[in-house]
DOPATOR-32608 format. One line per 3 residues: number of its first residue (from 0); their letters; for each residue x, y, z of C-alpha. Coordinates in Angstrom, 3 decimals. Layout:
N
NUM = A = X,Y,Z | ...
***
This chain:
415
0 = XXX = 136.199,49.368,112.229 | 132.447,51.172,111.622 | 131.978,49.505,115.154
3 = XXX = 134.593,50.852,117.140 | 134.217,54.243,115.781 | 130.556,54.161,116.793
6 = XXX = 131.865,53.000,120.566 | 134.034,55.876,120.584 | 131.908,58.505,119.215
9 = XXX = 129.368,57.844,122.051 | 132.442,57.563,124.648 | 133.852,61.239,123.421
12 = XXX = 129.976,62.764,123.559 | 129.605,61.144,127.306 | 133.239,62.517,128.391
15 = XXX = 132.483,65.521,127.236 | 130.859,68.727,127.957 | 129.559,69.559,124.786
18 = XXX = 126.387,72.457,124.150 | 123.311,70.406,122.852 | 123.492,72.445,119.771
21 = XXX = 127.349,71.577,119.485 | 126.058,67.537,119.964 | 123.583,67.861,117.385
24 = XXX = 126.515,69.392,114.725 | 128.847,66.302,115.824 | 126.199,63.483,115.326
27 = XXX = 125.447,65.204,112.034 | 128.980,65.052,110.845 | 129.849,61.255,112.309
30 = XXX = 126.576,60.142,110.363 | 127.583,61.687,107.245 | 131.268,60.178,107.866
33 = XXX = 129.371,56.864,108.200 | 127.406,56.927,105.190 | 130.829,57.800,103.128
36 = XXX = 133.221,55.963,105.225 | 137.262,56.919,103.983 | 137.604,57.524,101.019
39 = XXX = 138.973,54.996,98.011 | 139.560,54.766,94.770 | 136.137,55.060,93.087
42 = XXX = 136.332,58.721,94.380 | 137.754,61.033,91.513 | 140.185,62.882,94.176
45 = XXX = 141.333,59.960,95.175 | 141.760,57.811,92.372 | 145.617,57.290,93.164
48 = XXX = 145.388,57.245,97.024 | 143.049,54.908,98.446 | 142.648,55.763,101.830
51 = XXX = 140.436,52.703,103.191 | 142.792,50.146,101.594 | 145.868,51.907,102.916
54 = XXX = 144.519,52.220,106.742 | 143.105,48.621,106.370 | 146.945,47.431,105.799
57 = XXX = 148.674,49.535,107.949 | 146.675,50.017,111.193 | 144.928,47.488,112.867
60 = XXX = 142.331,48.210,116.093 | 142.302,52.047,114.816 | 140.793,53.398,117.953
63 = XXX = 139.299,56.837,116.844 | 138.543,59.098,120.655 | 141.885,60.517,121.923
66 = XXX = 141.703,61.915,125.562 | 143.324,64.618,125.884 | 142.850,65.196,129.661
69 = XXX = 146.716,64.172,130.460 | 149.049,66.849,130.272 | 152.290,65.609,128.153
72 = XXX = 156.239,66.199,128.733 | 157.713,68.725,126.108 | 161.075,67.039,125.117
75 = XXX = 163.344,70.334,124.331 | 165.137,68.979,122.346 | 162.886,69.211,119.629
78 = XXX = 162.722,72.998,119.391 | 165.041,74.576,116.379 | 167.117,76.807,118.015
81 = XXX = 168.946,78.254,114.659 | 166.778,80.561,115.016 | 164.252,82.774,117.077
84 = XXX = 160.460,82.084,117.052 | 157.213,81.873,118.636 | 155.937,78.816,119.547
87 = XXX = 152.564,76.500,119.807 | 153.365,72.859,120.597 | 150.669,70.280,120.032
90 = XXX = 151.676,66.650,121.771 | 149.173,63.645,120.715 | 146.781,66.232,119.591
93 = XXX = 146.814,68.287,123.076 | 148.222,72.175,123.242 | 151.002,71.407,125.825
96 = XXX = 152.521,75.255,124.828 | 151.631,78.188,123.301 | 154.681,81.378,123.448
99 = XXX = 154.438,84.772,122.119 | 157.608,85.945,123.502 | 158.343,88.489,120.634
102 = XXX = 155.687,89.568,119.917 | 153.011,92.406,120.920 | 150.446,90.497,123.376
105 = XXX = 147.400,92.915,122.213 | 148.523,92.636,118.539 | 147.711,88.842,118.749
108 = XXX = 144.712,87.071,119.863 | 144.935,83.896,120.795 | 141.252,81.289,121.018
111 = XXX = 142.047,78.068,122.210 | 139.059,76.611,123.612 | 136.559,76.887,120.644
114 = XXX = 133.495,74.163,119.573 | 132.309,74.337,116.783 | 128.791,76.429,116.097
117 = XXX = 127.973,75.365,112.525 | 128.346,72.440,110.347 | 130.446,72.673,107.689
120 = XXX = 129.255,72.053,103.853 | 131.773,70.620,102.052 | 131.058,66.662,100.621
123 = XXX = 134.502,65.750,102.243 | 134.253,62.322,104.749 | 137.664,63.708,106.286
126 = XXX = 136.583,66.840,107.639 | 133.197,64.941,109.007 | 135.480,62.822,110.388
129 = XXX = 137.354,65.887,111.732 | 134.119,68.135,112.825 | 133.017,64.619,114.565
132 = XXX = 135.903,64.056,116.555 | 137.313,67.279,117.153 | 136.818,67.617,121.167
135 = XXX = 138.014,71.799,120.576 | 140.357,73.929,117.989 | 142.479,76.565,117.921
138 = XXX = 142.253,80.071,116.941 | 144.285,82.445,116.192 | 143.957,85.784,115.067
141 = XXX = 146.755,88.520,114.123 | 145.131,92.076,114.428 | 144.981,94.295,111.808
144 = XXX = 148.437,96.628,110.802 | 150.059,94.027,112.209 | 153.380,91.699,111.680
147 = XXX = 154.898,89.000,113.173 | 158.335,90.399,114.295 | 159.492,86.273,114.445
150 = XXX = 158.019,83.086,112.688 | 156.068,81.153,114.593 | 156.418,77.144,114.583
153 = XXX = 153.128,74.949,115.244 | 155.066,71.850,116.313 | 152.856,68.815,115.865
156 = XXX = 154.622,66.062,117.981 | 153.187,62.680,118.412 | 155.103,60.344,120.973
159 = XXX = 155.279,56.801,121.869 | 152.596,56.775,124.066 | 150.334,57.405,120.743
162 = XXX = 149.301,53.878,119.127 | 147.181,53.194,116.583 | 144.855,56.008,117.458
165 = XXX = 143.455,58.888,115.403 | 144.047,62.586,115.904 | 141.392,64.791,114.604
168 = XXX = 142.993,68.979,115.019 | 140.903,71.905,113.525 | 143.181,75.112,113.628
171 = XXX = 141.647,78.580,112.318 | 144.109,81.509,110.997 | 142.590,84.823,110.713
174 = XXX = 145.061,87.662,109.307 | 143.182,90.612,109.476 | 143.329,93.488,107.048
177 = XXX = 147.161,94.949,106.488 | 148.964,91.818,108.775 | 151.807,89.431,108.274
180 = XXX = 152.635,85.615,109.536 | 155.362,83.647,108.786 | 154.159,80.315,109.836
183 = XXX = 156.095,77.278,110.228 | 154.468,74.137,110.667 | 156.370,70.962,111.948
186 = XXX = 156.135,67.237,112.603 | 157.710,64.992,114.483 | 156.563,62.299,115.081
189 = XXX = 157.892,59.318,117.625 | 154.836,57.151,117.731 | 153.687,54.129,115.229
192 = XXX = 151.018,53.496,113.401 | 148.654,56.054,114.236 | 145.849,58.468,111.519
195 = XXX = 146.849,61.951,111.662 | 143.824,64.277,110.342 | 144.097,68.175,110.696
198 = XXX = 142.061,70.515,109.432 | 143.772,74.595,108.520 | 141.175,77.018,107.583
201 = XXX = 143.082,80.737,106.614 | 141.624,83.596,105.953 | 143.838,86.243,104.274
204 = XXX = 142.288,89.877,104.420 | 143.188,92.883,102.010 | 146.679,93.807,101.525
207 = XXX = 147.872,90.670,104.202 | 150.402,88.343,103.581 | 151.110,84.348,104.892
210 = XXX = 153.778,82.097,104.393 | 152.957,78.894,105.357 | 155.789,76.129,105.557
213 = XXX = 154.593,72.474,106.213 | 157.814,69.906,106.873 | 157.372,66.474,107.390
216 = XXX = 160.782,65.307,107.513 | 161.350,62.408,110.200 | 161.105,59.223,109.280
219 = XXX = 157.598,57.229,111.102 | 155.089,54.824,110.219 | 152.127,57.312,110.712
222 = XXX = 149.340,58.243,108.295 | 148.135,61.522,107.945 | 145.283,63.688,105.816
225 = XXX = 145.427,67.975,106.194 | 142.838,69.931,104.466 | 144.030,73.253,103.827
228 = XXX = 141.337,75.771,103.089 | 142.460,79.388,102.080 | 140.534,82.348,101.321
231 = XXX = 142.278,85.424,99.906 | 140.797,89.188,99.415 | 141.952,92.176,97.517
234 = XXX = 145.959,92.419,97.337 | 146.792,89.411,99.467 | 149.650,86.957,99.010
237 = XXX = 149.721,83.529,100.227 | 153.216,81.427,99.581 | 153.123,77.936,100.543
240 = XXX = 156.049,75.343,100.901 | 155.725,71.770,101.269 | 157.937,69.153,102.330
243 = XXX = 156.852,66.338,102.276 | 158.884,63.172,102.671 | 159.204,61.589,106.847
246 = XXX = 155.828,59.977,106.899 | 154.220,56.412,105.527 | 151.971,58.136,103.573
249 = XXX = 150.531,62.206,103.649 | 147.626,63.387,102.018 | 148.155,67.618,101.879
252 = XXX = 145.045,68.984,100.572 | 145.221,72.764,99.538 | 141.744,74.601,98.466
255 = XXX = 142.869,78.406,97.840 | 139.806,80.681,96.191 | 141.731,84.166,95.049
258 = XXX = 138.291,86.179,95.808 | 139.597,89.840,95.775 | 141.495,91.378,92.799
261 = XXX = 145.221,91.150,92.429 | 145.195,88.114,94.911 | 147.840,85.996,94.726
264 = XXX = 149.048,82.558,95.522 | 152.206,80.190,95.188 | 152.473,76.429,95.995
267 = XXX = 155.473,74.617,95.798 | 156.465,71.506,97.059 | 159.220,68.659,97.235
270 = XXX = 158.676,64.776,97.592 | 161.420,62.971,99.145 | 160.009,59.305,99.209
273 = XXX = 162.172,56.356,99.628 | 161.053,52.439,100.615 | 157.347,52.132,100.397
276 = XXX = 155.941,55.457,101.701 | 153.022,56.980,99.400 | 152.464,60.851,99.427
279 = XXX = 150.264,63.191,97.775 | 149.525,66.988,96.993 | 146.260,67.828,95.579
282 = XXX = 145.435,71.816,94.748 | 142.742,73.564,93.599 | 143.412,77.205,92.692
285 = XXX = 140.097,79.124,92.071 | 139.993,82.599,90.696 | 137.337,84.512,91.511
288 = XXX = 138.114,87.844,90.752 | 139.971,90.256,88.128 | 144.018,90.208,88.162
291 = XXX = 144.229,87.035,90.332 | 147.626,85.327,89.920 | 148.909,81.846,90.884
294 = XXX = 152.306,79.955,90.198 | 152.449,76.131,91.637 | 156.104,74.022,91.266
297 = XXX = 155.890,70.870,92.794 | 159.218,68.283,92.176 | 159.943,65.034,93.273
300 = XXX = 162.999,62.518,93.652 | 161.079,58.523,94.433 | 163.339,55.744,94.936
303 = XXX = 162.743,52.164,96.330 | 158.737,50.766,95.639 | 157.563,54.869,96.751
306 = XXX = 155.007,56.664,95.039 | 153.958,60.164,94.458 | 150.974,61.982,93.342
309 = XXX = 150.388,65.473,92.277 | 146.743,66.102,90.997 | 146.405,70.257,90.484
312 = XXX = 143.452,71.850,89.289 | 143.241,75.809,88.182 | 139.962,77.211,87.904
315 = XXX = 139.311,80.513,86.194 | 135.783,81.834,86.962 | 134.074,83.908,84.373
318 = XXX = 134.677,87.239,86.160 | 138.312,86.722,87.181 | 139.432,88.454,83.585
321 = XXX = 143.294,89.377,83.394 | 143.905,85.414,85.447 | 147.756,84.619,85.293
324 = XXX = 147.753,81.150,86.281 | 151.193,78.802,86.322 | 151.676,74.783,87.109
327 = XXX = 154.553,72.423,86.513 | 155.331,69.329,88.312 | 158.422,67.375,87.771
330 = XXX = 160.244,63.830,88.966 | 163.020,61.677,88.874 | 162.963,58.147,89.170
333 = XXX = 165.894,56.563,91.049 | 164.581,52.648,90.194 | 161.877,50.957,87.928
336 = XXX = 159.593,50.749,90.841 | 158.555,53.713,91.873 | 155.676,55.569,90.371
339 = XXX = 155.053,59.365,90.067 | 151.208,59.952,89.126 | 149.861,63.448,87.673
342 = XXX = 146.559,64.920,86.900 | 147.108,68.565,85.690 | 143.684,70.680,85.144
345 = XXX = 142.544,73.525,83.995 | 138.984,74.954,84.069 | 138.747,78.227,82.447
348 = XXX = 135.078,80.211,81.486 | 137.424,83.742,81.292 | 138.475,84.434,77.501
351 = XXX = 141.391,87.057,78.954 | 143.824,84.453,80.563 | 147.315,83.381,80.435
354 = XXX = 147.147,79.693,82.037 | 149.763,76.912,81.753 | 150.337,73.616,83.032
357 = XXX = 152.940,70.845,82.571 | 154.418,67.379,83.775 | 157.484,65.102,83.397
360 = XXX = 159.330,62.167,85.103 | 161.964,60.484,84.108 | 165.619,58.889,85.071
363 = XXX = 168.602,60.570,85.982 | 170.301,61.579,82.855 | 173.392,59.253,83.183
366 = XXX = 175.159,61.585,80.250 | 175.126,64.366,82.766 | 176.756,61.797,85.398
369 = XXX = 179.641,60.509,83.188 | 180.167,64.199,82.244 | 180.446,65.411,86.084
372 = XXX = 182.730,62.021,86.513 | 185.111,63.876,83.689 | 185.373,66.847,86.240
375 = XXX = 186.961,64.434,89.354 | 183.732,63.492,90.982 | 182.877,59.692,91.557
378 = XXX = 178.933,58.440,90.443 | 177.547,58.698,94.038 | 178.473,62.517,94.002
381 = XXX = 178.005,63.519,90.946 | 173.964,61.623,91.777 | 173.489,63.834,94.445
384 = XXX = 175.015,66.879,92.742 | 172.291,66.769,89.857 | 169.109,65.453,92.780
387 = XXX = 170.374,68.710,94.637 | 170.483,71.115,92.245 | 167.148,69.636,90.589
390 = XXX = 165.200,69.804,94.037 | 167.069,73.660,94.894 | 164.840,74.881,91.889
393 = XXX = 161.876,74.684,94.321 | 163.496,75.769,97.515 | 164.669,78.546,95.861
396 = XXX = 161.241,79.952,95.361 | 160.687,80.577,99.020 | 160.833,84.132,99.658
399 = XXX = 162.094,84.248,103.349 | 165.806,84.044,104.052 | 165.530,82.348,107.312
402 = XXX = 163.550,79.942,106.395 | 165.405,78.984,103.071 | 167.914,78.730,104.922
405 = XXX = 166.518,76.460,107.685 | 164.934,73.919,105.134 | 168.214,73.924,102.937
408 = XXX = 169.559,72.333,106.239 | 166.905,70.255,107.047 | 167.364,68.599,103.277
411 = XXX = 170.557,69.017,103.573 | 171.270,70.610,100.620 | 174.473,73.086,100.156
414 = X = 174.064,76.704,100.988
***
């Protein structure tokens, strides 16, 4: 594999027209992506996911340059039409759309041709990977006093055309001081085989607000890694919803550093696994300043041979006094096979804090089921009367209507 990638780095730097200072930054990262190689399991973050072992098995001839010269045919059908939004559709890693239609053009700037002018410093192979492959990313930038009067959906498709290839995105979100996004991101994904690795970086000014929605839903054989880095100033919420369930495995990475006072954030996520699919959320929460607050609720229901992970770290920096910081995760186990892994932290060098953290997993309580039999309904119901109502506990948490309302459908779970 080392090989190939080193054929297709040099084929992406000769196709391309890349500054020599922008060459220089992309040999840097591919020979520090060398030197790690993907991640496995001696790594402490990814003690319960190794990454070489599971590309090695799944994907053979990974070829790691995507061309993105050839324009690709939007199917239409894709698009939720339940409700109104903006739009930005990625197809095999290539903007094919980007639609603003409700919104105020000078409100929203939109950079979609960017290289990238520094490397980046964090020890993580995935983003050299990322910053090595990456042939330009996306910008986008909501003006100050401003808010989104619809949601707007980044729809990541991949289609059959797509085979055992990688896919290396780097999208920016800048919310400048006073502005709102909802954001919805969504996959769907008709190709096999393939490694999926996208890179968010949001920055959240004072008094702005996100709400960032990530659904992998539809069933594929695909392998994916985001790296979600957040930065939050003075009064600024973030809410984040996962759902995580369509793919063979997903790594969602989520780095949020609360560095103005009365920052907050909120992570919550569901795992839906069934057959042999393997999908993790890892979080680290740092609060940097006074008054920070953060509540994280992640649930899953694993039948079949899946697994689950959930490794979330809090970390309470010795100025960020008055730090209200909140983490459960929970899981059921439908069959003796599946495995739900957990690795709860907390770091704390403040001595005025109120942090908690928690985890459980266990079977369906079958007491509950013969119980809900009593009442008229037969097992099979009464099974996905209790999964329903113990996976609603999350969705409930997400703030917007809409989009409740829209993922409630998705998981088909009763309104």
């Amino acid at each position: 594999m080392e090989e190939q990638l080193k054929i297709d780095f040099e084929k992406l730097l000769e196709n391309s027209n890349f500054s020599k200072k922008n060459v220089e930054i992309k040999r840097k990262s591919f020979n520090n992506f060398i030197e790690k190689g993907f991640p496995n399991r001696r790594q402490e973050n990814w003690k319960f996911s190794d990454l070489n072992q599971i590309i090695s098995k799944n994907i053979k001839n990974l070829s790691f340059y995507n061309d993105l010269s050839k324009p690709n045919k939007i199917d239409q059908s894709i698009f939720i039409d339940s409700l109104e939004h903006n739009k930005i559709v990625f197809i095999n890693g290539r903007i094919e759309k980007i639609e603003f239609d409700y919104e105020e053009k000078n409100k929203i700037e939109i950079l979609d041709d960017l290289v990238l002018e520094k490397p980046n410093n964090n020890n993580n192979s995935l983003i050299f990977l990322n910053n090595a492959f990456v042939c330009k990313y996306f910008k986008l930038i909501v003006k100050k006093n401003y808010s989104l009067k619809k949601p707007l959906f980044i729809y990541n498709i991949t289609n059959k055309d797509l085979v055992s290839k990688s896919i290396n995105l780097k999208v920016d979100v800048l919310l400048e001081e006073n502005s709102y996004l909802k954001l919805v991101e969504l996959s769907n994904d008709k190709s096999v085989t393939n490694f999926i690795n996208i890179n968010y970086n949001f920055d959240v000014q004072k008094n702005s607000i996100l709400k960032n929605y990530k659904i992998d839903n539809n069933s594929n054989s695909n392998i994916k890694y985001y790296f979600n880095n957040i930065n939050q100033d003075t009064n600024s919420v973030v809410e984040v919803f996962l759902l995580s369930s369509g793919s063979e495995f997903i790594k969602n990475e989520i780095n949020c550093c609360l560095n103005g006072k009365y920052a907050s954030a909120f992570v919550n996520g569901v795992f839906i696994l069934n057959k042999s699919k393997h999908h993790e959320i890892k979080t680290n929460i740092n609060h940097l300043a006074e008054y920070t607050k953060s509540y994280q609720l992640i649930k899953g229901v694993l039948e079949d041979n899946s697994k689950a992970v959930y490794q979330g770290k809090i970390f309470v920096n010795s100025k960020a006094q008055k730090t209200d910081g909140y983490q459960l995760s929970k899981a059921i186990l439908l069959n003796d096979n599946t495995e739900f892994n957990t690795k709860p932290e907390l770091e704390i060098y403040a001595d005025d804090v109120k942090c908690s953290h928690g985890s459980a997993s266990g079977n369906l309580n079958e007491n509950l089921i013969f119980y809900l039999q009593t009442r008229g309904l037969n097992y099979q119901e009464a099974k996905k009367l209790l999964i329903n109502g113990f996976l609603l506990d999350v969705v409930e948490k997400i703030t917007d209507s809409e989009i409740k309302k829209l993922i409630k459908n998705i998981m088909s779970l009763k309104q």
